[in-house]
N, C-alpha and C positions, 0 to 999 in steps of 0.2 A: 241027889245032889251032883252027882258026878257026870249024869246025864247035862245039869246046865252048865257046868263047865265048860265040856266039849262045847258047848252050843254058841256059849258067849265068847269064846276063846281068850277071855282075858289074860294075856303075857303079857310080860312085860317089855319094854323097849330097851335094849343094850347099847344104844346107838348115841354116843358124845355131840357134843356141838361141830356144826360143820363152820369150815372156816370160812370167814368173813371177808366180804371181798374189799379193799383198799378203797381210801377215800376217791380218790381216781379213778379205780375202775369203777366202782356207784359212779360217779357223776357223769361218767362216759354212758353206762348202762340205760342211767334214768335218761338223760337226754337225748337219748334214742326214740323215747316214748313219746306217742302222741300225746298223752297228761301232761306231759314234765309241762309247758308253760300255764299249767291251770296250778300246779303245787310249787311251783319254784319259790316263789317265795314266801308262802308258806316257811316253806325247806329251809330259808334265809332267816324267818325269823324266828324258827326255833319251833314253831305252831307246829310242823307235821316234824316229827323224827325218822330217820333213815336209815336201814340194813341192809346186806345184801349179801345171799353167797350164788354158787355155781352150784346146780347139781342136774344130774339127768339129762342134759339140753337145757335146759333153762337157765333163764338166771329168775331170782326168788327174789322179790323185794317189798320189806317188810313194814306196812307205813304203820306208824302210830298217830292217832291225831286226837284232840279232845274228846272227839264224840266214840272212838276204839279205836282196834287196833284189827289190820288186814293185811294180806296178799297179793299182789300183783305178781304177773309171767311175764317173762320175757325171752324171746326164744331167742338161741344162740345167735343165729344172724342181725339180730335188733330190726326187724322188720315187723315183729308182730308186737302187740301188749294182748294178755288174753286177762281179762280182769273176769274172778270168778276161780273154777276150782278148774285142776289140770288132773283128768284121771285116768287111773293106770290101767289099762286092757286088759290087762290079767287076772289081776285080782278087784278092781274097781277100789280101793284105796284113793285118794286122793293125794299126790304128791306135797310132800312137806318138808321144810327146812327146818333145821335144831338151832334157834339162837341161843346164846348164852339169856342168863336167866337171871335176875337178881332175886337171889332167894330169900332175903330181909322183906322185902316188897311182897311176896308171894305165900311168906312165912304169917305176915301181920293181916294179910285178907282173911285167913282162915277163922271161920267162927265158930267150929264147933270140930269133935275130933269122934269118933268113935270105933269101934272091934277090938278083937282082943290078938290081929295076928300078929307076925313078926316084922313081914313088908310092909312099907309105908305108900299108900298112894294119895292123891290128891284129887275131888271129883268138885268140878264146876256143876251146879247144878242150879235150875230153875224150877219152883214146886208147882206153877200150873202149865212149865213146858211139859207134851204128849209123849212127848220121846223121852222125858226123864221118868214119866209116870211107867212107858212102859218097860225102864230099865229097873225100876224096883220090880216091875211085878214078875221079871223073867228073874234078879236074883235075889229077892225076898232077904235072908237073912245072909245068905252064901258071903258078901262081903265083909258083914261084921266079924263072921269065923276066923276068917281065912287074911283079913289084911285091918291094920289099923287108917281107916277112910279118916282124912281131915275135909271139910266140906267147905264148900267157898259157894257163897248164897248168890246169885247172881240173876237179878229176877228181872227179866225180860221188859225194856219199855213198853210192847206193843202187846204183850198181856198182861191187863185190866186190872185180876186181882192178883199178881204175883208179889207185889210191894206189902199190900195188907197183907197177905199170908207170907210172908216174911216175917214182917213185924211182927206177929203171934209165934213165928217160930222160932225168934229170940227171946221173948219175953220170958220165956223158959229159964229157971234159975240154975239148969246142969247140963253140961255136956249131952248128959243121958235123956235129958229130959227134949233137948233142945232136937236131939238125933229121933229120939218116939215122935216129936210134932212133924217134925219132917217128914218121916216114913208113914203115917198115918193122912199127912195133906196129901202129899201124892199116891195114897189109895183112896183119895177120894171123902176123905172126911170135912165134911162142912165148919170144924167147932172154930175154925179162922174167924168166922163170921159176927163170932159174938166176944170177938176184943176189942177193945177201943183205947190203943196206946193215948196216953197223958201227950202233953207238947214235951213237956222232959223227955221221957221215954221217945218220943218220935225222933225228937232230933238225938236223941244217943246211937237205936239203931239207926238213923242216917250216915251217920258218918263209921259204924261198922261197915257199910254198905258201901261207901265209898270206899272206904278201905278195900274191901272185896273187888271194886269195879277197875284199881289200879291193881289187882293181883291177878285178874283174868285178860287188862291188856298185857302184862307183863309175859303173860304166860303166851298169849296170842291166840287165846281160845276164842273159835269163829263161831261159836252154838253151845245148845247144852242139851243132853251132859255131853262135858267133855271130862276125858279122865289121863292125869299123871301118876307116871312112878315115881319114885324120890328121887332121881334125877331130872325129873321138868320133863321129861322126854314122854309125849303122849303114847297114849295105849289105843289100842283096837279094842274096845271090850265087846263086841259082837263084829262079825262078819258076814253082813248084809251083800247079795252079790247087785249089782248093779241093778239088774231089773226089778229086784223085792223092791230096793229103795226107793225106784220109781214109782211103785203100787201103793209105799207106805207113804210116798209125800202128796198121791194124790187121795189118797185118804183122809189123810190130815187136811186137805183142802176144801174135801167135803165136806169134814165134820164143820168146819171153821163156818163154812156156810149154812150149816143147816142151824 
């Protein structure tokens, strides 16, 4: 066990909210960008929401919009917009901003809670995302031990059956029970296959689901799994160096096609 620890390095994040940049200086930043006249108004009616700090060179701007929630770069000069992920040469992290966080909103997404540790963390996960499958299979039980996980279901549009194995993975009448269906779909257990939620039951886990889809913009999670500490503040839980990533996404590209 101590062997996956090192491996996954899950720490945790000690790092506060970075401070947010003045309604002024946003509207200076954004309309730098070649976007800004495709969102402005949007921006005006409320439709996209607007963040922003400084960090690294950058400026960080945080769009929320119906369909989620994302990132945009802006480099110090406002000459450039780099839409997409800005990554650090060293360790290959992806650079990230700390919004504040409403944690009422993020507290109520949560559908199911499970381990017996003392820390509290928070895991976005998807049960037919390949990356969340093979986050269970590298810490198997290790998380239940060692940290009290709240789970936040978050099942991908553009996989097929992530909604139906959802829905079997509430139907569960316990915590405990709902945590086994979990950890069993994403080892690959077919038994999703043979539930057929009611219309009650459908539209009840719907709207858990929605509940969940406004706690993972809240949070600004861009994939899954994505994992927080109890203060919102995302984790590393593996540290993949830049080239694996590249192996492992074109992996996933293959399998997607075969």
């Amino acid at each position: 066990m101590k062997k996956i620890v090192l491996g996954l390095s899950v720490t945790l994040s000690l790092f506060a909210s970075d401070k947010l940049l003045s309604k002024q200086e946003l509207n200076n930043v954004l309309k730098s960008s070649i976007i800004y006249p495709k969102l402005s108004k949007d921006i005006k009616k409320g439709i996209v929401k607007v963040r922003g700090v400084f960090k690294d060179g950058f400026y960080i701007i945080n769009l929320k919009t119906p369909r989620g929630s994302g990132n945009l770069y802006i480099t110090k000069d406002k000459k450039y917009t780099i839409l997409g992920n800005v990554i650090n040469n060293q360790n290959g992290s992806p650079l990230t901003a700390h919004f504040p966080v409403n944690k009422e909103v993020v507290k109520k997404g949560v559908m199911f809670t499970f381990g017996n540790g003392k820390k509290e963390i928070y895991l976005v996960t998807d049960p037919q995302c390949p990356f969340c499958r093979m986050m269970e299979a590298k810490t198997k039980d290790y998380l239940a031990k060692n940290y009290k996980v709240h789970v936040i279901l978050f099942p991908l549009p553009f996989h097929k059956y992530a909604k139906p194995m959802s829905y079997y993975i509430l139907a569960a009448k316990s915590d405990k029970e709902r945590a086994k269906r979990l950890q069993e779909t994403l080892a690959g257990s077919n038994a999703w296959k043979n539930y057929h939620p009611t219309k009650e039951e459908k539209a009840k886990f719907d709207q858990e689901l929605a509940n969940s889809k406004k706690a993972v913009e809240e949070l600004g999670a861009r994939g899954t799994p994505t994992v927080y500490d109890s203060n919102f503040n995302q984790i590393n839980w593996t540290k993949l160096g830049v080239k694996k990533w590249v192996l492992l996404m074109q992996h996933y590209v293959q399998a997607k096609k075969s």
